[in-house]
VOTIRO-544747 format. One record per residue: residue number from 1; residue in three letters; x negated, y, z of N, C-alpha, C, O in turn. Coordinates in nm, 3 decimals. Example, Ala and Ser with C-alpha at 12.3 -4.5 7.8 and 13.67 -1.06 7.14 Angstrom:
// residues 2
REC  1  ala  -1.319  -0.569  0.780  -1.230  -0.450  0.780  -1.320  -0.330  0.780  -1.424  -0.332  0.846 $
REC  2  ser  -1.285  -0.225  0.708  -1.367  -0.106  0.714  -1.290  0.003  0.787  -1.341  0.114  0.804 $
***
This chain:
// residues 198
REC  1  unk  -0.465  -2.604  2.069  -0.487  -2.650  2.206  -0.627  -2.707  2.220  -0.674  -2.766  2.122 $
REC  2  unk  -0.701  -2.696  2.332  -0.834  -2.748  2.343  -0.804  -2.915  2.365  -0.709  -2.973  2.416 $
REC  3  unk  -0.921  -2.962  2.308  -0.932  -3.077  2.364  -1.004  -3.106  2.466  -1.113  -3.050  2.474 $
REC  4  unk  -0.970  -3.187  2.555  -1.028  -3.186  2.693  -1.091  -3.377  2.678  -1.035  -3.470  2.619 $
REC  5  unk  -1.198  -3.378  2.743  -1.303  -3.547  2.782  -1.327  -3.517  2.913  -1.323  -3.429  2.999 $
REC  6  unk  -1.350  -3.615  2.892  -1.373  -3.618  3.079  -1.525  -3.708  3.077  -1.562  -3.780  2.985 $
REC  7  unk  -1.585  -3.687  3.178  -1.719  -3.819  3.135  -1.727  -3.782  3.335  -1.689  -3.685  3.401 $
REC  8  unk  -1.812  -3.946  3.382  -1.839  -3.914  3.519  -1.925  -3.857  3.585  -2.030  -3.844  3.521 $
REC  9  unk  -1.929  -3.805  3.715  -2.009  -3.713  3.783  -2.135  -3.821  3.816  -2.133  -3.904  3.907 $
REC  10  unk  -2.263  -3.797  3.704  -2.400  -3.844  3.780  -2.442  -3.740  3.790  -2.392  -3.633  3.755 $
REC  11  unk  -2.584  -3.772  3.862  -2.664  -3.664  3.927  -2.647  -3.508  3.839  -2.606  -3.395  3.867 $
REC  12  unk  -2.703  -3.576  3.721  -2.751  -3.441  3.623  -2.653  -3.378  3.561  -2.675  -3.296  3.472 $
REC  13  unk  -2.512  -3.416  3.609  -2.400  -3.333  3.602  -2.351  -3.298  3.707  -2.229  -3.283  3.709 $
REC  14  unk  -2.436  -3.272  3.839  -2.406  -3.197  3.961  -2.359  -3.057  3.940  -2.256  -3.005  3.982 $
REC  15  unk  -2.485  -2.990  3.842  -2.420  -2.831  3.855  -2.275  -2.809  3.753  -2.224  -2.700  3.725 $
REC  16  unk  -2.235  -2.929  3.715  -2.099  -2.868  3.630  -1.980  -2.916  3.766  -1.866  -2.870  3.769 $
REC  17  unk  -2.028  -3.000  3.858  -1.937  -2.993  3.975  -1.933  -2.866  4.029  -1.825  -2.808  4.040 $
REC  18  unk  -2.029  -2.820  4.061  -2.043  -2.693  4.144  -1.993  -2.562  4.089  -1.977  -2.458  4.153 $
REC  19  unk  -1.970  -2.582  3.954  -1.900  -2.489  3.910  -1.754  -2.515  3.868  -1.694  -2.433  3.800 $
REC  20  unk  -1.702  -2.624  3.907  -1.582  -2.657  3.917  -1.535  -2.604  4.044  -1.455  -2.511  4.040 $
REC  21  unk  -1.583  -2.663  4.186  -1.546  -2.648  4.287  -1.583  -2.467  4.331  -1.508  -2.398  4.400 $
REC  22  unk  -1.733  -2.415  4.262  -1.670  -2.289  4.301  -1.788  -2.224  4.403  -1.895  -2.271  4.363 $
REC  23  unk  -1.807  -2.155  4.493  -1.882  -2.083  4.587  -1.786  -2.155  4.695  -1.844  -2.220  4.782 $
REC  24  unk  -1.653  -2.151  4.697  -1.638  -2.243  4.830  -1.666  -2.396  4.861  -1.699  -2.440  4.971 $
REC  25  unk  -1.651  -2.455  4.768  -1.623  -2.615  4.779  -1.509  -2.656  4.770  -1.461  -2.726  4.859 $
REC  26  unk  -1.426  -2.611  4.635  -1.312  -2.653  4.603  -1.201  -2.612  4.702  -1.199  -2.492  4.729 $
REC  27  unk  -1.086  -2.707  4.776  -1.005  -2.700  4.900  -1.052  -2.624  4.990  -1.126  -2.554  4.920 $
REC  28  unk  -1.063  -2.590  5.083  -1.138  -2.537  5.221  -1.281  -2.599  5.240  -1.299  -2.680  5.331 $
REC  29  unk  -1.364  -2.570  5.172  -1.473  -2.634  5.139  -1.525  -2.770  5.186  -1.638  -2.777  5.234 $
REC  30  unk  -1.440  -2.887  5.173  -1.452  -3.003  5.185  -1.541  -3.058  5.066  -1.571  -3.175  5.092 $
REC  31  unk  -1.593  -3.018  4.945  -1.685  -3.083  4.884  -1.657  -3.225  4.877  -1.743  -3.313  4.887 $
REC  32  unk  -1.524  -3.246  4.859  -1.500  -3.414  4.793  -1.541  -3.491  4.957  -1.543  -3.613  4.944 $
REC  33  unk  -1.563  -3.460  5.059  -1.610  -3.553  5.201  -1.513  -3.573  5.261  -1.528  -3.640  5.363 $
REC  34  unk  -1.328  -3.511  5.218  -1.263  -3.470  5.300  -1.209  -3.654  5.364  -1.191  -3.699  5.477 $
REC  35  unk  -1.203  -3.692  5.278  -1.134  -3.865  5.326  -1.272  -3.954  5.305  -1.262  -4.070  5.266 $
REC  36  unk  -1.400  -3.895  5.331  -1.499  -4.001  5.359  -1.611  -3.978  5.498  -1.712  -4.046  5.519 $
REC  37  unk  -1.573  -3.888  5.565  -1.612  -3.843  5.722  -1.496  -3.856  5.764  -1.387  -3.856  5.706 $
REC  38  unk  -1.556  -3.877  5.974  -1.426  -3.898  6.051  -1.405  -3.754  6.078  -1.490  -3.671  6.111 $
REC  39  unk  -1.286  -3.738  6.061  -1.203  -3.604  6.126  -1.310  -3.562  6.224  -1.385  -3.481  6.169 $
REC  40  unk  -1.340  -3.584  6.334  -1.453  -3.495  6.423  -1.526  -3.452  6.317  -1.484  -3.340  6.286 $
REC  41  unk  -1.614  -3.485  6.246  -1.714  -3.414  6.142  -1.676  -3.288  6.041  -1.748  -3.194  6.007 $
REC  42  unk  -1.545  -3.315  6.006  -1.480  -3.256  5.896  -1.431  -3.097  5.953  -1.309  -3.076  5.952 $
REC  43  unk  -1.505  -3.006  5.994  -1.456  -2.867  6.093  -1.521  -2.803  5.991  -1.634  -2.821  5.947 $
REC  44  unk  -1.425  -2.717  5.956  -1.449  -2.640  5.822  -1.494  -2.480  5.816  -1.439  -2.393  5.748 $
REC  45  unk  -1.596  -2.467  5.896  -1.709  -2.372  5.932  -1.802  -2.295  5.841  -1.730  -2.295  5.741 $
REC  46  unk  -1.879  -2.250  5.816  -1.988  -2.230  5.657  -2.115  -2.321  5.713  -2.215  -2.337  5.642 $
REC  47  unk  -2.107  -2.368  5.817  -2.264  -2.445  5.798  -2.222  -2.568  5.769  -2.282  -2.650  5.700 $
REC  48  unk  -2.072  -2.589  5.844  -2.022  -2.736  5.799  -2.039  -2.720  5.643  -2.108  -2.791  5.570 $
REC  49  unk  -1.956  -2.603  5.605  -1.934  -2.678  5.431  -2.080  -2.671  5.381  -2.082  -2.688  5.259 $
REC  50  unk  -2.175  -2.656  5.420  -2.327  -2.653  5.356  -2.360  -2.807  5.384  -2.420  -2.879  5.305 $
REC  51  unk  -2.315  -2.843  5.498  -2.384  -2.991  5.484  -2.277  -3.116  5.404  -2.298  -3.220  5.342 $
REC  52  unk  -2.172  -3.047  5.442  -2.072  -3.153  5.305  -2.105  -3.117  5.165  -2.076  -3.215  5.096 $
REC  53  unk  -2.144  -3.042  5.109  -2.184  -2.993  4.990  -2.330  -3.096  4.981  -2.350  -3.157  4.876 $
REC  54  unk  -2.415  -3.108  5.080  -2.563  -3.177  5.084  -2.469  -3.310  5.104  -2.505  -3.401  5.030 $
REC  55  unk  -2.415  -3.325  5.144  -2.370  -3.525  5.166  -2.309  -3.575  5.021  -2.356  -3.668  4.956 $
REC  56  unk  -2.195  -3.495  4.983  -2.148  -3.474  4.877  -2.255  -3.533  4.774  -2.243  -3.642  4.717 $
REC  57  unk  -2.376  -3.433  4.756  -2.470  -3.431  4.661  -2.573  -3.554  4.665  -2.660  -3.586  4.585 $
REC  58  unk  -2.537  -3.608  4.777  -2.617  -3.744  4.846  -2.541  -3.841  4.792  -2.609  -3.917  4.722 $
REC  59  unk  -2.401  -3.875  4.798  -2.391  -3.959  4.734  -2.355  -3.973  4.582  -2.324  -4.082  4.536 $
REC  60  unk  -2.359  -3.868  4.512  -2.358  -3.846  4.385  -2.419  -3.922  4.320  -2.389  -4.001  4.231 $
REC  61  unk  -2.594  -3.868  4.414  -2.716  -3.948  4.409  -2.729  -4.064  4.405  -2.792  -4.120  4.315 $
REC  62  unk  -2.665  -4.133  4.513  -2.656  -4.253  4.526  -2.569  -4.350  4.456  -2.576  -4.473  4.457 $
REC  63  unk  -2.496  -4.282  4.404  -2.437  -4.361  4.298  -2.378  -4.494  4.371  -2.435  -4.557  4.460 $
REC  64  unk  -2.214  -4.531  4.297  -2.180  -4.483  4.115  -2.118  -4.403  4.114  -2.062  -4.376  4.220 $
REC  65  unk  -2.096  -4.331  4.012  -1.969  -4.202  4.025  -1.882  -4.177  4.067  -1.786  -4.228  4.010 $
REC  66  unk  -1.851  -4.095  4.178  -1.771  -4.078  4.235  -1.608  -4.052  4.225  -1.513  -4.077  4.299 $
REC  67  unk  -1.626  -3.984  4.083  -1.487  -3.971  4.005  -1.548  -3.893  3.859  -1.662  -3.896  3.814 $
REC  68  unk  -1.435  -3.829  3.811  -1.492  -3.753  3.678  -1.474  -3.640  3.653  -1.382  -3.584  3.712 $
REC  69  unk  -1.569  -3.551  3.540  -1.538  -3.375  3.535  -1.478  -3.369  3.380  -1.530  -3.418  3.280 $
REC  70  unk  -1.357  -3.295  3.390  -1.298  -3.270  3.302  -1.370  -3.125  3.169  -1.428  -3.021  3.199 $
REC  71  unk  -1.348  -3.157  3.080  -1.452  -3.090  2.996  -1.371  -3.030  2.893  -1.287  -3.096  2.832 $
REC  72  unk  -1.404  -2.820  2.853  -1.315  -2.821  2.738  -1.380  -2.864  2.607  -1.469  -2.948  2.614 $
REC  73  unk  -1.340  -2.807  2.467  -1.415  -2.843  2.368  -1.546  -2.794  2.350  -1.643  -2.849  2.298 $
REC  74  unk  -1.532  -2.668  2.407  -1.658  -2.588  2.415  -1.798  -2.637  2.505  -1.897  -2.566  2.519 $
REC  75  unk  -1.781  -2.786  2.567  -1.852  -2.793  2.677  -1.820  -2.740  2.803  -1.860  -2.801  2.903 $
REC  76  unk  -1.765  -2.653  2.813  -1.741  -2.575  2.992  -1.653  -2.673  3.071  -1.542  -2.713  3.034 $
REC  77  unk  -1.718  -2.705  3.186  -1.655  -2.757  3.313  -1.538  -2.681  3.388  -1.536  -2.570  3.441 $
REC  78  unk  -1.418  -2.799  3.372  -1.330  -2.694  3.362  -1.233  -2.806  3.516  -1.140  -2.752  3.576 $
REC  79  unk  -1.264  -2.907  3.542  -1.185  -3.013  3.616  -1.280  -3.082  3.696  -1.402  -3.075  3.686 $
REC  80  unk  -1.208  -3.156  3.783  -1.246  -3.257  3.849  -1.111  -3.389  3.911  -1.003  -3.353  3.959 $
REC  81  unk  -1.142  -3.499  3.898  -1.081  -3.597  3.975  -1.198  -3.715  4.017  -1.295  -3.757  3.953 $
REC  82  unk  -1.120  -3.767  4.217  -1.243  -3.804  4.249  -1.124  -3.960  4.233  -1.004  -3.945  4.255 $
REC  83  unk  -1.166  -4.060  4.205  -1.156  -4.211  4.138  -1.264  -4.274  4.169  -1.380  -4.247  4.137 $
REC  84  unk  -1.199  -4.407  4.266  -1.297  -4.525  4.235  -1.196  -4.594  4.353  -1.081  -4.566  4.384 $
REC  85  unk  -1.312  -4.721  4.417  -1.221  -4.795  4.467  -1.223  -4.713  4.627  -1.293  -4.626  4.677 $
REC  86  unk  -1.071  -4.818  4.687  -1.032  -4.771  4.831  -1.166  -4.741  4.889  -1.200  -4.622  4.892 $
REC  87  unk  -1.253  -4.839  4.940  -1.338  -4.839  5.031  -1.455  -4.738  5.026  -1.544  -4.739  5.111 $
REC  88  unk  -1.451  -4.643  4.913  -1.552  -4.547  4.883  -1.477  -4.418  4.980  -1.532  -4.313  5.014 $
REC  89  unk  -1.372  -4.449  5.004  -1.298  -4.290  5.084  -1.195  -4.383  5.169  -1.073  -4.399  5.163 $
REC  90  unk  -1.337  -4.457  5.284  -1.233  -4.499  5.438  -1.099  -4.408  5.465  -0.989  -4.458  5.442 $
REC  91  unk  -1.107  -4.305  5.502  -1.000  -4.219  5.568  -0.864  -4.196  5.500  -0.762  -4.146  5.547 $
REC  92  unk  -0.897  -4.258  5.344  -0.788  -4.245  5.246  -0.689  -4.411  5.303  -0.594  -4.455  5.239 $
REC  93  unk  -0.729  -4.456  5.395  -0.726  -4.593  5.398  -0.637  -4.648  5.557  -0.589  -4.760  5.577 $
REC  94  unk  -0.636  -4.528  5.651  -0.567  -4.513  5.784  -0.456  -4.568  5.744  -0.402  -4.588  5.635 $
REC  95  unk  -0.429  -4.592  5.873  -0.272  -4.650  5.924  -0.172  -4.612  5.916  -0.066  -4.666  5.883 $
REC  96  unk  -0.207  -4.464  5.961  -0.100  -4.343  5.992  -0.126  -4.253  5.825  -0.071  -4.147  5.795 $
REC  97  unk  -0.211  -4.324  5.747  -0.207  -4.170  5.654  -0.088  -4.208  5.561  -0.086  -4.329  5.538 $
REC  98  unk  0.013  -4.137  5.501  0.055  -4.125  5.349  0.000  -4.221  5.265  0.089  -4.275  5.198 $
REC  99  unk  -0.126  -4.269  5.239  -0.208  -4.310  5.109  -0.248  -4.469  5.210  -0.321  -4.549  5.151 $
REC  100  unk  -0.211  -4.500  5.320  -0.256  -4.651  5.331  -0.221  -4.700  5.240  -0.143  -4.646  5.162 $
REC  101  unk  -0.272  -4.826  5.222  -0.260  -4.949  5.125  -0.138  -5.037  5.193  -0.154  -5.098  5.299 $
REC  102  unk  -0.046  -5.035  5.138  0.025  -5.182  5.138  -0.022  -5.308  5.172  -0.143  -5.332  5.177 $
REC  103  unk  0.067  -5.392  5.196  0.027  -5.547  5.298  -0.082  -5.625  5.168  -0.185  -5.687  5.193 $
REC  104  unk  -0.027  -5.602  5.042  -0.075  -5.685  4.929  -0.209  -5.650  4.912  -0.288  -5.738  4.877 $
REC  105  unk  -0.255  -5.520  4.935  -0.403  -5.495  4.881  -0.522  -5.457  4.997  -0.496  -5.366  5.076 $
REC  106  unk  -0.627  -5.516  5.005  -0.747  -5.519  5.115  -0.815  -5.409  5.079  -0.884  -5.404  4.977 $
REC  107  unk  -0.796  -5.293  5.176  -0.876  -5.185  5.140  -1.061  -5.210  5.077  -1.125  -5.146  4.994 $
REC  108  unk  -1.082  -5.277  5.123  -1.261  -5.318  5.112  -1.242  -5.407  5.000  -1.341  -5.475  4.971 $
REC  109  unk  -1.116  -5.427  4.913  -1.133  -5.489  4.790  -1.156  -5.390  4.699  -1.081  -5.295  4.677 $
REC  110  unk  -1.327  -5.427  4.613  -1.399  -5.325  4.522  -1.284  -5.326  4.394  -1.307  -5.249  4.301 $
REC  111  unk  -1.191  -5.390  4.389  -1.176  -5.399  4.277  -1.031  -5.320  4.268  -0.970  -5.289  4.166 $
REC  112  unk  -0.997  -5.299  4.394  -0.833  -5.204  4.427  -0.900  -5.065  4.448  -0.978  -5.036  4.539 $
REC  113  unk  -0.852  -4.977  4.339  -0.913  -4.855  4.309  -0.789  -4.760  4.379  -0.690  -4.807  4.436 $
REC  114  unk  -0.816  -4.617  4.361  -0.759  -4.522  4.444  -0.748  -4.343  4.358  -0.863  -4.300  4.353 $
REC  115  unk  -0.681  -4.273  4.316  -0.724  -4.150  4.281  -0.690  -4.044  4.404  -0.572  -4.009  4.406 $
REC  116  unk  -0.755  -4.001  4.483  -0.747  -3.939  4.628  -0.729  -3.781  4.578  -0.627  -3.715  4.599 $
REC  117  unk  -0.819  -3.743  4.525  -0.773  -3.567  4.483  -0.825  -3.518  4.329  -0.912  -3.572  4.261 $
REC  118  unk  -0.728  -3.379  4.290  -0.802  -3.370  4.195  -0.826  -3.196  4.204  -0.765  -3.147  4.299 $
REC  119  unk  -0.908  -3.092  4.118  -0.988  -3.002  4.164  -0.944  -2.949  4.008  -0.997  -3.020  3.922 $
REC  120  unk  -0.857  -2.837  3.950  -0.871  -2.808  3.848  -0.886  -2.614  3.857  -0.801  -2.533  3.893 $
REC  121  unk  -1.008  -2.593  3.814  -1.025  -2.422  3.774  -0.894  -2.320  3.765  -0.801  -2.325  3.685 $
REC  122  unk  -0.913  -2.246  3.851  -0.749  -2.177  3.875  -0.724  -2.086  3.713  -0.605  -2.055  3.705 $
REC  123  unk  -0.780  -2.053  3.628  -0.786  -2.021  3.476  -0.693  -2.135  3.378  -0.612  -2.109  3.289 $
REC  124  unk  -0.736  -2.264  3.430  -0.714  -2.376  3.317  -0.591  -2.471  3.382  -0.547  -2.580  3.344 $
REC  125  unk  -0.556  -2.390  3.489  -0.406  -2.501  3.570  -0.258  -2.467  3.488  -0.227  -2.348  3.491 $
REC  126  unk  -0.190  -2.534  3.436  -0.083  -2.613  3.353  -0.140  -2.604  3.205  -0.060  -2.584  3.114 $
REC  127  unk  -0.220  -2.613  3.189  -0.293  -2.681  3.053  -0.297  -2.787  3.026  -0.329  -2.810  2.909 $
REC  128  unk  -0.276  -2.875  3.091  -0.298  -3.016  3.069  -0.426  -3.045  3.103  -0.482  -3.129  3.033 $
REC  129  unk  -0.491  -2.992  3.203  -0.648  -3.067  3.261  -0.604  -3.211  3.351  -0.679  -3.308  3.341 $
REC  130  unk  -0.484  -3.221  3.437  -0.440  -3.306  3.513  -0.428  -3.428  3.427  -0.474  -3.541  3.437 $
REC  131  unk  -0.360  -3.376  3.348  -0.310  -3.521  3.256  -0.434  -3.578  3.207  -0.443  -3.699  3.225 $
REC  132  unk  -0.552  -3.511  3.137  -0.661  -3.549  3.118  -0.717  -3.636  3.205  -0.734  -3.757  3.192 $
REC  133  unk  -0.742  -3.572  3.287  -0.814  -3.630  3.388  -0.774  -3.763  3.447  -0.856  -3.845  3.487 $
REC  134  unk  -0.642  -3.778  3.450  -0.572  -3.887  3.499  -0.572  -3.989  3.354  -0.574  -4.112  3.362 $
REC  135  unk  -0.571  -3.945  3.277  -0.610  -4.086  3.158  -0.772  -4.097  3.122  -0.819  -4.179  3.043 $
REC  136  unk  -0.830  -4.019  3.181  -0.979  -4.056  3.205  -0.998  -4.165  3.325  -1.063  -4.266  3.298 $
REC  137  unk  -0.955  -4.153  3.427  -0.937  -4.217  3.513  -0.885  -4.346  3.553  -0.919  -4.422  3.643 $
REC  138  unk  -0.772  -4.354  3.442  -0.737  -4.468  3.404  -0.837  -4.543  3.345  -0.886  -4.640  3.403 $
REC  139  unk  -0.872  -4.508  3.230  -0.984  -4.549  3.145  -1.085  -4.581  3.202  -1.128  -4.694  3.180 $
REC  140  unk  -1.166  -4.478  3.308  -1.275  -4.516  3.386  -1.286  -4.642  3.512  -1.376  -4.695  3.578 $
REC  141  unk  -1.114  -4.654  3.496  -1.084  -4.798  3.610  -1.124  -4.879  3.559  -1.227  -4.939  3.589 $
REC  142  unk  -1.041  -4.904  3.453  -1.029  -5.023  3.370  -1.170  -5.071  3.325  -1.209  -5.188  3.329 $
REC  143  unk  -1.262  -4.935  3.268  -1.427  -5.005  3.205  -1.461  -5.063  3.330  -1.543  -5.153  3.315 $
REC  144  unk  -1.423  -5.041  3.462  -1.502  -5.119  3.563  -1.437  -5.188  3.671  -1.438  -5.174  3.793 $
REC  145  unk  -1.361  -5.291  3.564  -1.307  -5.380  3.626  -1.207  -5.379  3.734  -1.177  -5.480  3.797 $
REC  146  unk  -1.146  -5.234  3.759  -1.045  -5.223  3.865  -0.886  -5.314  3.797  -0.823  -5.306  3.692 $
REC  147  unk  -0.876  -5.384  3.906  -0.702  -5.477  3.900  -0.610  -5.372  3.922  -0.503  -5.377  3.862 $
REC  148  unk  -0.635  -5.272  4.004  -0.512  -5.188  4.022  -0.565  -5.063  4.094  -0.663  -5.052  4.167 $
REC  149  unk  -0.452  -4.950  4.046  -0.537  -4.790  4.054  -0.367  -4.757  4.125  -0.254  -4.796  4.094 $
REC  150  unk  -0.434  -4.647  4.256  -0.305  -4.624  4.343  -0.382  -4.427  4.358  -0.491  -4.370  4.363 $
REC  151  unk  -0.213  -4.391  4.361  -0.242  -4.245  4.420  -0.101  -4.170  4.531  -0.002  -4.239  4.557 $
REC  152  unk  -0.103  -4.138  4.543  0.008  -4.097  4.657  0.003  -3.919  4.637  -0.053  -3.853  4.724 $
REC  153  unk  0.072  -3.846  4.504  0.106  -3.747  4.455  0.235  -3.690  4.515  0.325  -3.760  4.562 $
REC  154  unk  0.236  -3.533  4.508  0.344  -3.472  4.570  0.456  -3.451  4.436  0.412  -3.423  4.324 $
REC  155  unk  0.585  -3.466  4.459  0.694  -3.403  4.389  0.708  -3.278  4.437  0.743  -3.246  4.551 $
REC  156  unk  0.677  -3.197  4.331  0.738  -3.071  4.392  0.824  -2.973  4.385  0.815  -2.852  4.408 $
REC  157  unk  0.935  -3.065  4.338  1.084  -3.031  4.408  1.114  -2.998  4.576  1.181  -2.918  4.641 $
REC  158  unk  1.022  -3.112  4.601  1.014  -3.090  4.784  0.912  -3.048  4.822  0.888  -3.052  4.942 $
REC  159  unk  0.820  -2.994  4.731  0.666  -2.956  4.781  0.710  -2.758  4.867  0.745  -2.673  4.785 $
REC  160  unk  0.704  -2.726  4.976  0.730  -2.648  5.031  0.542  -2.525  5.016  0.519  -2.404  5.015 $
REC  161  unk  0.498  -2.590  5.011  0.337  -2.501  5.059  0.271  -2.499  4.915  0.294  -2.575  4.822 $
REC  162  unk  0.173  -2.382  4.921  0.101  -2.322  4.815  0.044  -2.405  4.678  -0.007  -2.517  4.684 $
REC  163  unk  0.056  -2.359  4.606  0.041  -2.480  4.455  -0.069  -2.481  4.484  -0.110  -2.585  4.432 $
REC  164  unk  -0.168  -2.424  4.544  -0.358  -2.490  4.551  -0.340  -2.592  4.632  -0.439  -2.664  4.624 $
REC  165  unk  -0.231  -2.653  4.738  -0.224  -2.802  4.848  -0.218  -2.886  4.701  -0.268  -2.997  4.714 $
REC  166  unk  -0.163  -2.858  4.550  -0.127  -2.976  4.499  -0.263  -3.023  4.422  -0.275  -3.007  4.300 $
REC  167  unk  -0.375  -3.087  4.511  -0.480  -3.109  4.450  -0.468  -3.288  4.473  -0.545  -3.371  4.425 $
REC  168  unk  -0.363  -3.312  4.548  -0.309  -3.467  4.502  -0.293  -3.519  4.379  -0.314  -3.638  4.357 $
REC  169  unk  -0.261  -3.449  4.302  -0.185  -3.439  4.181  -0.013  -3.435  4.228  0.036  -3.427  4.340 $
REC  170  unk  0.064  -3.445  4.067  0.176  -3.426  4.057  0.265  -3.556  4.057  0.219  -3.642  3.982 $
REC  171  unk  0.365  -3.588  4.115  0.376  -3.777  4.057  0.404  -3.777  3.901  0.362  -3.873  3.837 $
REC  172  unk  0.471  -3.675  3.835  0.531  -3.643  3.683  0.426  -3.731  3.650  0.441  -3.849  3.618 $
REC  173  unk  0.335  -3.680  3.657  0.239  -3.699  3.525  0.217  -3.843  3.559  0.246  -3.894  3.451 $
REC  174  unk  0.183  -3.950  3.644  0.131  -4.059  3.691  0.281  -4.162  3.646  0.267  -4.272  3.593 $
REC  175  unk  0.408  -4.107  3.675  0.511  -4.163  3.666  0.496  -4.182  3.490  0.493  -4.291  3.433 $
REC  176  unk  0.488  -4.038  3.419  0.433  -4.092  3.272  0.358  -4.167  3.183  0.374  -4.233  3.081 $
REC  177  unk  0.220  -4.113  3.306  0.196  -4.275  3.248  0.196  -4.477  3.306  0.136  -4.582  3.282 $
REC  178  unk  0.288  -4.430  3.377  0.306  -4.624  3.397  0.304  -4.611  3.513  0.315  -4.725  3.558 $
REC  179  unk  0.295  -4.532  3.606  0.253  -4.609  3.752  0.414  -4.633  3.798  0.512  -4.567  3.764 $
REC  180  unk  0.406  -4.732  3.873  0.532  -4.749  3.986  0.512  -4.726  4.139  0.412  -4.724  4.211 $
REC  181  unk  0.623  -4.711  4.158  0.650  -4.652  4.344  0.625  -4.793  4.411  0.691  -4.891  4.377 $
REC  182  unk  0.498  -4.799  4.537  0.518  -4.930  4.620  0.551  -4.889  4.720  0.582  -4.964  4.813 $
REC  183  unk  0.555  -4.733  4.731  0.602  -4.716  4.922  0.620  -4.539  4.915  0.582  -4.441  4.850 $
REC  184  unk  0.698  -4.574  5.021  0.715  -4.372  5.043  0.725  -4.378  5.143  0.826  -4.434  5.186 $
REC  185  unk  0.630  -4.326  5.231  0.626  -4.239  5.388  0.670  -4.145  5.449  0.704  -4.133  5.567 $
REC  186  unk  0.667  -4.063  5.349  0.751  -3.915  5.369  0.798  -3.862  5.217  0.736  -3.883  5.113 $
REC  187  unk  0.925  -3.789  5.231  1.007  -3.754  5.133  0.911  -3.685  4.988  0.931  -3.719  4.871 $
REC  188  unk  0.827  -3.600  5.025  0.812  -3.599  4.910  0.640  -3.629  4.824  0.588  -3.575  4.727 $
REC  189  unk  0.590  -3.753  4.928  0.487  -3.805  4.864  0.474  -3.983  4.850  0.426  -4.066  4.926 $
REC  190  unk  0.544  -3.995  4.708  0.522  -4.126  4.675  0.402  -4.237  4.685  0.305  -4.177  4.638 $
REC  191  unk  0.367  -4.344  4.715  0.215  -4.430  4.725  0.295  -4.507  4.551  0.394  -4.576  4.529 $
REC  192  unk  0.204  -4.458  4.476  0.208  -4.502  4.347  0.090  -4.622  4.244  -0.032  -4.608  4.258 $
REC  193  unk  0.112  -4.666  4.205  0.031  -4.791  4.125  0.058  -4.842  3.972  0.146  -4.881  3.896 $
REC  194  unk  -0.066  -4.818  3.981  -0.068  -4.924  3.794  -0.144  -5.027  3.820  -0.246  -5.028  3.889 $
REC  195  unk  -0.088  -5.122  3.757  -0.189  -5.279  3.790  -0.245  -5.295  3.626  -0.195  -5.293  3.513 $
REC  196  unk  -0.339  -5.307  3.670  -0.464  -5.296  3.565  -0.492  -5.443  3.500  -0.564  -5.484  3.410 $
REC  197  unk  -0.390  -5.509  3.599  -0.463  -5.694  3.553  -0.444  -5.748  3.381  -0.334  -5.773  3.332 $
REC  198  unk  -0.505  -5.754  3.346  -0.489  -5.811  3.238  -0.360  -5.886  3.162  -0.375  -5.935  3.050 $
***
């Protein structure tokens, strides 16, 4: 079996994003902007996805990492998960969405983290890139001080639509490693958490 690392997306590992996500931009070419523009912006056109791909690449730039790229042994970019805290992906953060935060945690708290999507190479999907990625992620909370890491993953027992929608992740794997259920909105997407506190 390969071994898979994960390390985070800075600048000078832009082009191993781009070859994760692809000639489209991963999903419907949202380029990782999909929960950090307001819905008016987000019209999924080819000039749109050219400038989410340039915003995308803007804040890469701007730093800190946005999440991390999953890696096989060979070096080849083979994953992506985007990780960090709530307030880096407002829209993950609505009222009405699936993935709000609970009464207990302040979205604009840097230190209440979030895993919003993940992006794995249609070659390397049930390999275990997910699971990787998600204990990279863990790991990458914890070096920076996150109290608690939340994701809101589909079961898909009830997942009805195409296995490329499951770029949430899976809850299996999150339920494996430690997280617990704080809320369910709809039947088959749990709001899940690991508390990181010491």
């Amino acid at each position: 079996m390969t071994a898979i690392t994960t390390k985070p997306l800075t600048p000078e590992r832009w082009p191993d994003l781009v070859t994760v996500f692809g000639p489209n931009g991963a999903y419907g070419g949202c380029w990782c902007m999909h929960w950090r523009v307001p819905r008016s912006e987000f019209i999924v056109y080819p000039e749109r996805k050219r400038k989410m791909k340039a915003r995308f690449k803007k804040r890469v730039k701007t730093g800190p990492p946005p999440g991390l790229i999953a890696y096989a042994d060979d070096g080849e970019p083979i994953g992506w998960v985007q990780v960090g805290p709530r307030a880096d992906v407002p829209n993950w953060n609505g009222v009405r969405r699936l993935t709000a935060p609970v009464d207990d945690v302040d979205p604009d708290d840097l230190r209440a983290w979030g895993i919003s999507c993940f992006v794995i190479r249609k070659e390397w999907r049930g390999k275990g890139v997910s699971s990787a990625l998600l204990d990279g992620a863990i790991a990458w909370a914890r070096s920076n001080d996150a109290r608690l890491l939340e994701a809101c993953p589909v079961e898909p027992a009830e997942w009805k639509k195409a296995r490329v929608s499951l770029y949430h992740g899976v809850a299996s794997i999150f339920i494996r490693a430690g997280f617990q259920e704080v809320a369910r909105r709809r039947a088959d997407r749990p709001l899940l958490r690991l508390d990181l506190a010491p």
